[in-house]
TIKOLLUM-459248 format. One record per atom (N, C-alpha, C): residue in one letter; atom name; z, y, x. Coordinates in steps of 0.05 Angstrom, whole numbers, always signed. Each point is the difference from the previous one (the first is absolute). Layout:
   resn   name        Z        Y        X
      A     CA        Z        Y        X
...
This chain:
   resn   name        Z        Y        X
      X      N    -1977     -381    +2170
      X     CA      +17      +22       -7
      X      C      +25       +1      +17
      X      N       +5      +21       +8
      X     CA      +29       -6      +20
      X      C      +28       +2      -23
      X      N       -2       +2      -25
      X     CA      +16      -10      -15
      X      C       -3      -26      -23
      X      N       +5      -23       +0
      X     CA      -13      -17      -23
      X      C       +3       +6      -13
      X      N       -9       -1      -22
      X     CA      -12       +3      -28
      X      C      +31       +0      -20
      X      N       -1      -38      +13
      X     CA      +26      -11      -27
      X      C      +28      +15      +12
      X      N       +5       +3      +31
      X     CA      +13      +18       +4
      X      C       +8      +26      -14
      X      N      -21      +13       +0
      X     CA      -10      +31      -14
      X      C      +10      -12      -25
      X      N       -6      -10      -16
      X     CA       +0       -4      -19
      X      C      +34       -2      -16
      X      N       +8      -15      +20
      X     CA      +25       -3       +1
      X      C      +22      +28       -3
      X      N       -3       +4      +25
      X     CA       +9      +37      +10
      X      C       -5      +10      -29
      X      N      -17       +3       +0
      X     CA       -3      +17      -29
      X      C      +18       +2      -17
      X      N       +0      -31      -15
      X     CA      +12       +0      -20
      X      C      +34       +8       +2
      X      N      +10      -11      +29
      X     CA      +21      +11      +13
      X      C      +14      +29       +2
      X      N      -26      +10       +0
      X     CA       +0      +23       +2
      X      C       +3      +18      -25
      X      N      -13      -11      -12
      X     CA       +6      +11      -34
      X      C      +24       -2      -14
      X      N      +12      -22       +3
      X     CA      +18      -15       -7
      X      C      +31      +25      +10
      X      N      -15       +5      +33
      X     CA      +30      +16       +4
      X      C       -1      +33       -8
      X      N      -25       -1      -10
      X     CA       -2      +25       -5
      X      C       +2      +16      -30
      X      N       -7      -18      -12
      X     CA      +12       -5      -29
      X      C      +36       -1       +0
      X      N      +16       -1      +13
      X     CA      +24       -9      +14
      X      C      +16      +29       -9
      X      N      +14      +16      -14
      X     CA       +5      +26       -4
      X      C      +24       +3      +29
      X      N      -11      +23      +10
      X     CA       +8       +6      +28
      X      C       -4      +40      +11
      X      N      +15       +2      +13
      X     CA       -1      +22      +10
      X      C      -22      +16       -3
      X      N      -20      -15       +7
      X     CA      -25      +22       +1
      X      C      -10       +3      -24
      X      N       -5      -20      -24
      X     CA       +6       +4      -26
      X      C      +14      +18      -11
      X      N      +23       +3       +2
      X     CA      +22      +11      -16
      X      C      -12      +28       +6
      X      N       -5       +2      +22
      X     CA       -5      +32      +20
      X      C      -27       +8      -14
      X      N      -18      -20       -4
      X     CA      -20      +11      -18
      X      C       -2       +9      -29
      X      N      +26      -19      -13
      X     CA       +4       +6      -30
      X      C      +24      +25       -6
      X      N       +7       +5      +23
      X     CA      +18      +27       -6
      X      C      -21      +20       +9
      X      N      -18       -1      +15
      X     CA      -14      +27       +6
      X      C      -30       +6      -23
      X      N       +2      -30      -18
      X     CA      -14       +6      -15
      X      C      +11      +12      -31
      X      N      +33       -6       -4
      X     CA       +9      +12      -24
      X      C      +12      +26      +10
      X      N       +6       +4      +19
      X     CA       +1      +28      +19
      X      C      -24      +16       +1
      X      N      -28       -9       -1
      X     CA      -18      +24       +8
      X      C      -35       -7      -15
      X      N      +13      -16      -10
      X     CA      -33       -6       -7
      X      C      -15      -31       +0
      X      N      -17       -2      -13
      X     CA      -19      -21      +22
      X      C      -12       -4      +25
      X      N      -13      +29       -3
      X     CA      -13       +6      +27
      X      C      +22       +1      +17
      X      N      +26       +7       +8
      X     CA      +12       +2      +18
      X      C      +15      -32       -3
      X      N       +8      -19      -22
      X     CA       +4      -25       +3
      X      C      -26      -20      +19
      X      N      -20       +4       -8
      X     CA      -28       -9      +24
      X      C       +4       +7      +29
      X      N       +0      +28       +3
      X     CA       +2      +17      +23
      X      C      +22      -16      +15
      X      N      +26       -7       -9
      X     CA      +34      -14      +14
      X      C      -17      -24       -3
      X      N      -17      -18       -4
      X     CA      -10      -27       +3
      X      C      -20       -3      +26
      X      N      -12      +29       +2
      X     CA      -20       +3      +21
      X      C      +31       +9      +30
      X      N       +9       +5       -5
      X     CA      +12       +2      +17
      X      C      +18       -9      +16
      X      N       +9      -24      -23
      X     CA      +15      -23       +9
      X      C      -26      -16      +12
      X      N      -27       +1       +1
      X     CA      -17      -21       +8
      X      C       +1      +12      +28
      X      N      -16      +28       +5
      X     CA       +6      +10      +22
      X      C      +26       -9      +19
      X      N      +21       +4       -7
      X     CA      +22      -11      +18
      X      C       +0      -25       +2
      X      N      -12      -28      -15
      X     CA       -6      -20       +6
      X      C      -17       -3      +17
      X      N      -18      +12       +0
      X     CA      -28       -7      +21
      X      C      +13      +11      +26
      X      N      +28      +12       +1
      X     CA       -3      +15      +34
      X      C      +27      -29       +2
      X      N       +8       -9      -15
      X     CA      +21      -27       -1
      X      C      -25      -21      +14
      X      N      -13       -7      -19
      X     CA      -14      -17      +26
      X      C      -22       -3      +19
      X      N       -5      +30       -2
      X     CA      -11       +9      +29
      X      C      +22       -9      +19
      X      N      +25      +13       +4
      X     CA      +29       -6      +18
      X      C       +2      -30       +5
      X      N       -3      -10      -33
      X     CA       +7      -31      +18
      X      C      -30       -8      +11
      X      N      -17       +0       -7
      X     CA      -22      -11      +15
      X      C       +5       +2      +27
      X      N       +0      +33       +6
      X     CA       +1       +2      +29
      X      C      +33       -1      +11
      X      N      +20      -14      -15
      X     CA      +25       -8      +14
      X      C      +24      +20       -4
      X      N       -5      +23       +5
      X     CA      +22      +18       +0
      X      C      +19       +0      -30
      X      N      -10      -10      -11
      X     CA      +22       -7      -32
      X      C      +13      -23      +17
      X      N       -2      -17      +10
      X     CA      +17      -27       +8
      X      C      +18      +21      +21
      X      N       -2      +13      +21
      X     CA      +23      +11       +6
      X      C      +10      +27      -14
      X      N       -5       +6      -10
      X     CA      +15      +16      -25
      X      C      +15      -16      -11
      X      N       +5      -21      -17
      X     CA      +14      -24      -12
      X      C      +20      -15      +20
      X      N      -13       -3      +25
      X     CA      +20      -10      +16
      X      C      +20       +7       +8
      X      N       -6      +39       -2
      X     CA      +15      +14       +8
      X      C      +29       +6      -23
      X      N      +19       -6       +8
      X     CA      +18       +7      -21
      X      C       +9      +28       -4
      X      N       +1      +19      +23
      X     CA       +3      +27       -8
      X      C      -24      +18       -8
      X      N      -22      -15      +13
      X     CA      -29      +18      -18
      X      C       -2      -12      -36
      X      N       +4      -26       +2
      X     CA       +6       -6      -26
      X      C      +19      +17      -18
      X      N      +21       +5      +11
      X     CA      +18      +14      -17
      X      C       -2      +31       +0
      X      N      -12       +6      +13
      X     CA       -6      +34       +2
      X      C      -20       +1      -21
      X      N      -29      -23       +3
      X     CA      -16       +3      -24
      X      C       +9       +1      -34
      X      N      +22      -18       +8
      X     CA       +6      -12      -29
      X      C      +16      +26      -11
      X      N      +23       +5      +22
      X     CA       +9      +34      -20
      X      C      -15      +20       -1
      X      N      -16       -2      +18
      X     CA      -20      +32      -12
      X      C      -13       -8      -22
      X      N       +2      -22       -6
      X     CA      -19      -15      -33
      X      C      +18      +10      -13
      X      N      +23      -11       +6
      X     CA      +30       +8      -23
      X      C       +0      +24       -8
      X      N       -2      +24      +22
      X     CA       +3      +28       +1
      X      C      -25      +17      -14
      X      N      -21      -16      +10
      X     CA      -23      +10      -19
      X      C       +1       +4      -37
      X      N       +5      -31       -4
      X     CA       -3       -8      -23
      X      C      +26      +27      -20
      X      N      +30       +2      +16
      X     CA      +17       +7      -15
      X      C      -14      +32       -4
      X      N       -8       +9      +28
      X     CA      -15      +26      -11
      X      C      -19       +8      -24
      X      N      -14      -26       -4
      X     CA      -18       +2      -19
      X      C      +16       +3      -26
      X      N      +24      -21       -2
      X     CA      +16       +0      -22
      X      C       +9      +26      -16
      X      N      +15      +12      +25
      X     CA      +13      +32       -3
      X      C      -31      +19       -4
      X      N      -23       -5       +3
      X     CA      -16      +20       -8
      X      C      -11       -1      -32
      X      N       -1      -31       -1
      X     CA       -5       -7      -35
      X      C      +19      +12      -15
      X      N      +23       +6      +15
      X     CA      +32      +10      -23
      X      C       -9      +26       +3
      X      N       +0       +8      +23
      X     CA       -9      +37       +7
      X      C      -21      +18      -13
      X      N      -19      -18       -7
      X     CA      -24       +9       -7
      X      C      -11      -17      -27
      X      N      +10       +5      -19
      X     CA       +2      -18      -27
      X      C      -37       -5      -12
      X      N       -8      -16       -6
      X     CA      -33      -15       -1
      X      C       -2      +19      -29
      X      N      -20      +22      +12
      X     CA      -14      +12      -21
      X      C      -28      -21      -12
      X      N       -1       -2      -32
      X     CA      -28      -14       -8
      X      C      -26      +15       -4
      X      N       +7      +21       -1
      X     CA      -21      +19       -3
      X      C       +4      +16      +26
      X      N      -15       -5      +20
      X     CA       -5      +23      +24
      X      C      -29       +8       +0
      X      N       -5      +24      +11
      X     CA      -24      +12       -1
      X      C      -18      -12      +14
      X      N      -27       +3       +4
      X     CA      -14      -10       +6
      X      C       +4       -2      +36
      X      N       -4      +20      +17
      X     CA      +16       +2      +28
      X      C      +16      -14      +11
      X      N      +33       -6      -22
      X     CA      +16      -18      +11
      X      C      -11      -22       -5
      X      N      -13      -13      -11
      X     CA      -11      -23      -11
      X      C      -13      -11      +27
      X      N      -22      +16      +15
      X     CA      -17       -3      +25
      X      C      +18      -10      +13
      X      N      +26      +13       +8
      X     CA      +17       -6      +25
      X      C      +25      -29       -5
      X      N       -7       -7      -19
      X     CA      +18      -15       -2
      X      C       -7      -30      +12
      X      N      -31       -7       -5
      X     CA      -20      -23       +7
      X      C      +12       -6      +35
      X      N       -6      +14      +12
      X     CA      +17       -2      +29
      X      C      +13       +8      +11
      X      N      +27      +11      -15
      X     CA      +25       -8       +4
      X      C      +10      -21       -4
      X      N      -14      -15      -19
      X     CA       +5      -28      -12
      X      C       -9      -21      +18
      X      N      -18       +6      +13
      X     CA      -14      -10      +25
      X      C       +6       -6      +19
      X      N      +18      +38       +9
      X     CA       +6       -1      +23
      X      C      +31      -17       +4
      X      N      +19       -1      -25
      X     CA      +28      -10       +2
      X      C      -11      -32      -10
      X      N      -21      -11       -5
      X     CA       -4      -34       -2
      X      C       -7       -4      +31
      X      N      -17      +15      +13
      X     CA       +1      -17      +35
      X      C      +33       +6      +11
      X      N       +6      +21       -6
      X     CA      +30       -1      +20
      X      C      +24      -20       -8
      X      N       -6       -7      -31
      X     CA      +21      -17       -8
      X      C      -13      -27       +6
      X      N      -28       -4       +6
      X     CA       +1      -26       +3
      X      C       +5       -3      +36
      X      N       -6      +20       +0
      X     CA       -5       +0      +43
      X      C      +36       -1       +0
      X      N      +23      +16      -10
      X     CA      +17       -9      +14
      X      C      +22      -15      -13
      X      N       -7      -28      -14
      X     CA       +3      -24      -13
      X      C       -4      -21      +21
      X      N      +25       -3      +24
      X     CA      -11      -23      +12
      X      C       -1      -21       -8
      X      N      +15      -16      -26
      X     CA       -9      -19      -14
      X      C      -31      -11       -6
      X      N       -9      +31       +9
      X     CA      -41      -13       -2
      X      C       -7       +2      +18
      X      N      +14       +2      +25
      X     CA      -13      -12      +32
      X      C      +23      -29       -1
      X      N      +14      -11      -14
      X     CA       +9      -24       +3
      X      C      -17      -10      -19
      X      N       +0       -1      -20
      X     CA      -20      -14      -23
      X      C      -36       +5      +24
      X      N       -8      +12       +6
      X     CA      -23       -6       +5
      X      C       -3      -14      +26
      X      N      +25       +1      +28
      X     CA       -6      -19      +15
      X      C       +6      -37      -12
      X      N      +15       +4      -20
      X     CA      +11      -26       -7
      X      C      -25      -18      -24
      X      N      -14      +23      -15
      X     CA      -21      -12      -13
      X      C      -25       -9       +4
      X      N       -4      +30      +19
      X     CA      -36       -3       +7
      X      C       -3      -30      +19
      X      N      +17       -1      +21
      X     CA       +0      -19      +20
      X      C      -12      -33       -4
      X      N      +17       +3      -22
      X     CA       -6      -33      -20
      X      C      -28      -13       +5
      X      N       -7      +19      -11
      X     CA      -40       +6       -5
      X      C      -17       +1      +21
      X      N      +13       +6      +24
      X     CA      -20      +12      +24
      X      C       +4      -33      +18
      X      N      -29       +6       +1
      X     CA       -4      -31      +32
      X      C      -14      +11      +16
      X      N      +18       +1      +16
      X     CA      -20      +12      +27
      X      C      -31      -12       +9
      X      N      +12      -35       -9
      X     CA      -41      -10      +15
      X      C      -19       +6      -20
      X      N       +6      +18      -17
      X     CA      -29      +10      -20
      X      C       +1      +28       +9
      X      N       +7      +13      +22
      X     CA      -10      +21       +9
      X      C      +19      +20       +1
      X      N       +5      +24       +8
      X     CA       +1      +26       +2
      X      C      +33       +2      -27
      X      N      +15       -3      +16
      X     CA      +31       +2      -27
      X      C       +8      +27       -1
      X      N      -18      +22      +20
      X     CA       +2      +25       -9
      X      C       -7       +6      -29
      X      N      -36      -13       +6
      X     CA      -11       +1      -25
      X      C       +7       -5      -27
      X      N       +9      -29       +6
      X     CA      +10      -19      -17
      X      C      +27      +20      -15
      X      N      +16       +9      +11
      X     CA      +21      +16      -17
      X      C      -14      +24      -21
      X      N      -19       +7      +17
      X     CA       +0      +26      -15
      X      C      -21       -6      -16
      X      N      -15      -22       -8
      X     CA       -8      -21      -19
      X      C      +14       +2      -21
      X      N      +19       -2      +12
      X     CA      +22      -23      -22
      X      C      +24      +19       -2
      X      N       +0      +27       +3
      X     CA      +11      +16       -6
      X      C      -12      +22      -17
      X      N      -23       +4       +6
      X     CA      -22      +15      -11
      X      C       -5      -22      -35
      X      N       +4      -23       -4
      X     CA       -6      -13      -27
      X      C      +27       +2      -15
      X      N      +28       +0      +19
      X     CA      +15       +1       -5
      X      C       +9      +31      -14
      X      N      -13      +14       +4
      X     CA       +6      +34       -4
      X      C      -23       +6      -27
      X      N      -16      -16       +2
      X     CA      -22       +6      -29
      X      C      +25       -6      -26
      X      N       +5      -28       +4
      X     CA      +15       -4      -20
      X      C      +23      +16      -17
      X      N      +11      +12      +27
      X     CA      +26      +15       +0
      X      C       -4      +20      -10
      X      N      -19       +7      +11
      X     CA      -11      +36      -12
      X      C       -6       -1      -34
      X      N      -16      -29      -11
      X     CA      -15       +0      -26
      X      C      +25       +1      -14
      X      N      +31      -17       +3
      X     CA      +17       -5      -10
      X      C      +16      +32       -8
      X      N      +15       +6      +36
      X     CA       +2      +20      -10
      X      C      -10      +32      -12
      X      N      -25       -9       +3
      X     CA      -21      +31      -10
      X      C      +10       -8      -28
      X      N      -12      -33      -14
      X     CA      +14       +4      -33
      X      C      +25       +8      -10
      X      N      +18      -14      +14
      X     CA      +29      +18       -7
      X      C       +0      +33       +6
      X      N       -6      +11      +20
      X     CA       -4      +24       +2
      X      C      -11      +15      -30
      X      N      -24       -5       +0
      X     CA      -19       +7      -20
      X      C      +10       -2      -27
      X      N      +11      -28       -6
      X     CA      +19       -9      -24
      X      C      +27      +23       -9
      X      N      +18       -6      +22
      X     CA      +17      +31       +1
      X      C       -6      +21      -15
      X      N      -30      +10      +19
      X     CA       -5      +32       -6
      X      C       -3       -3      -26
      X      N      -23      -23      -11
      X     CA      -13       +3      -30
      X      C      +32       +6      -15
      X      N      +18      -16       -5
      X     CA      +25       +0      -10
      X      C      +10      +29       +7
      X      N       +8      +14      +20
      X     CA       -1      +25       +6
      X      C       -8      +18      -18
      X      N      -37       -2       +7
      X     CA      -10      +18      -26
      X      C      +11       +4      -23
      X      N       +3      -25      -16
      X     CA       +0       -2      -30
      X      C      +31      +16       -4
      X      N      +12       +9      +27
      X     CA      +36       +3      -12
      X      C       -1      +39       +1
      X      N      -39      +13      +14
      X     CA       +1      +27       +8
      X      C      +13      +14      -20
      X      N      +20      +21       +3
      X     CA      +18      +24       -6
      X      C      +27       -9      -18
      X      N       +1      -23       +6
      X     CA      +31       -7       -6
      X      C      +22       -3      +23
      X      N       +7      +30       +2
      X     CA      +25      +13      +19
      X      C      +26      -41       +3
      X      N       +5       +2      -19
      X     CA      +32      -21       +4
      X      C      -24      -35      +19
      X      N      -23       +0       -3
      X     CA      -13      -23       +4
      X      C       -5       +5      +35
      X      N      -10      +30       +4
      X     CA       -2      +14      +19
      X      C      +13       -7      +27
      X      N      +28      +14      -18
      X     CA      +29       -9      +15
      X      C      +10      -25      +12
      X      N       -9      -13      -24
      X     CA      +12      -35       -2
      X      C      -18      -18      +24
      X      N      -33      +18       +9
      X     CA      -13      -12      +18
      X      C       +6       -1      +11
      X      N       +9      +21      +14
      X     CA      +11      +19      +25
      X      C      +20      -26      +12
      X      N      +24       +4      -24
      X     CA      +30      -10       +4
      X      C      -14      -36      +12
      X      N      -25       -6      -22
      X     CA      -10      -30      +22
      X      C      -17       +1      +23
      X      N       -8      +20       +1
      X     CA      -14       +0      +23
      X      C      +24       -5      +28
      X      N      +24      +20      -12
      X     CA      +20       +1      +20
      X      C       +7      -27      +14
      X      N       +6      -14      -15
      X     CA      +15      -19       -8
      X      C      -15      -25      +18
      X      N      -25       +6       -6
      X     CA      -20      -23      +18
      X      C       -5       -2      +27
      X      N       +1      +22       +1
      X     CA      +14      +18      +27
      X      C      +17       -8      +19
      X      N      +19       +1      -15
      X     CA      +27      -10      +12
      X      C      +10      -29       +0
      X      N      -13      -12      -24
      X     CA       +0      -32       +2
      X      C      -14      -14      +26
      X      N      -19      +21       +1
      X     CA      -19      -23      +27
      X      C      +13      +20      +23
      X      N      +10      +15       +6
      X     CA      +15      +12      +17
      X      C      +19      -22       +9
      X      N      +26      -11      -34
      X     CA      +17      -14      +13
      X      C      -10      -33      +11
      X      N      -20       +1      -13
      X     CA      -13      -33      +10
      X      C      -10       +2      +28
      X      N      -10      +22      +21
      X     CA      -13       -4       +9
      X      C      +33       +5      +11
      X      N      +18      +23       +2
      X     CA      +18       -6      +19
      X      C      +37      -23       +2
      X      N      -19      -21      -25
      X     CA      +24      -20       +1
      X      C      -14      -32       -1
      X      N      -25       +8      -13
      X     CA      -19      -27      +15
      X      C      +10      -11      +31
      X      N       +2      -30       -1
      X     CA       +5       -6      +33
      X      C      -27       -8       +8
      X      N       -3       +5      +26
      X     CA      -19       -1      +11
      X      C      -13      -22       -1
């Protein structure tokens, strides 16, 4: 096997361990699931996986290591993360979380939820530092192919992530449901959805590198 076993085995549990870990891409899943649903809490889990899988595609083939090295591509990434995230904030306040939407808005919401989990995970350089600094551990070049070997071991690493956050997602929405056509609960989402927003906004732009 060009990964061992007890290795694999290892990674894994590692891997669970940080993923269970309540973190950005979490939080981003459990606001877009008391924000819009289940289906659109799943949908922000599929989409944070998507922007993982193009995380270590990059480092496999290297270009995440000079992205990281770079200190002004680093910091250009990291405020358009900042700038993203606060947008999202001001639209949760703008646009207050209806529980009952028609069937139509309901369709469009699954990937929007989708489409803002790859951009918030894609421009989070904290997960092109976390993945050159983790996957590496694991990889030996004399068992073959460390292209492979990452996206191995990124690809087991992203099952996990996704099962985790698809439940919180999903968990959210169910909670969601049970609160449909109470206007002040509505509001109060909204006001957390904001809020989550802007928390991982200020983490991502006062976190040190």
């Amino acid at each position: 096997m060009i990964i061992e076993p007890a290795q694999l085995l290892i990674f894994m549990m590692a891997g669970i361990a940080l993923n269970l870990t309540p973190g950005a891409d979490m939080m981003f899943c459990l606001s877009q699931g008391l924000k819009s649903g289940r289906t659109a809490g799943f949908a922000a889990s599929l989409g944070i996986a998507t922007g993982s899988v193009i995380h270590v595609l990059l480092a496999a083939f290297g270009l995440a290591a000079l992205i990281a090295a770079n200190p002004v591509a680093f910091e250009v990434l990291r405020w358009a993360g900042v700038g993203y995230l606060v947008w999202l904030a001001v639209q949760a306040l703008r646009h207050p979380v209806q529980l009952d939407l028609p069937d139509d808005a309901m369709k469009s919401l699954p990937m929007r939820a989708w489409r803002d989990g790859v951009l918030v995970n894609l421009l989070n350089p904290k997960v092109i530092v976390f993945t050159l600094a983790f996957l590496p551990q694991f990889v030996d070049p004399e068992r073959g192919s460390t292209v492979l070997q990452f996206l191995l071991l990124g690809l087991v690493l992203n099952i996990t992530g996704t099962a985790v956050n698809g439940f919180v997602g999903i968990g959210a929405g169910s909670v969601r449901g049970l609160l449909a056509g109470n206007r002040w609960i509505a509001r109060t989402l909204g006001y957390v959805s904001s809020a989550v927003f802007l928390g991982l906004a200020a983490k991502l732009a006062f976190d040190r590198r």
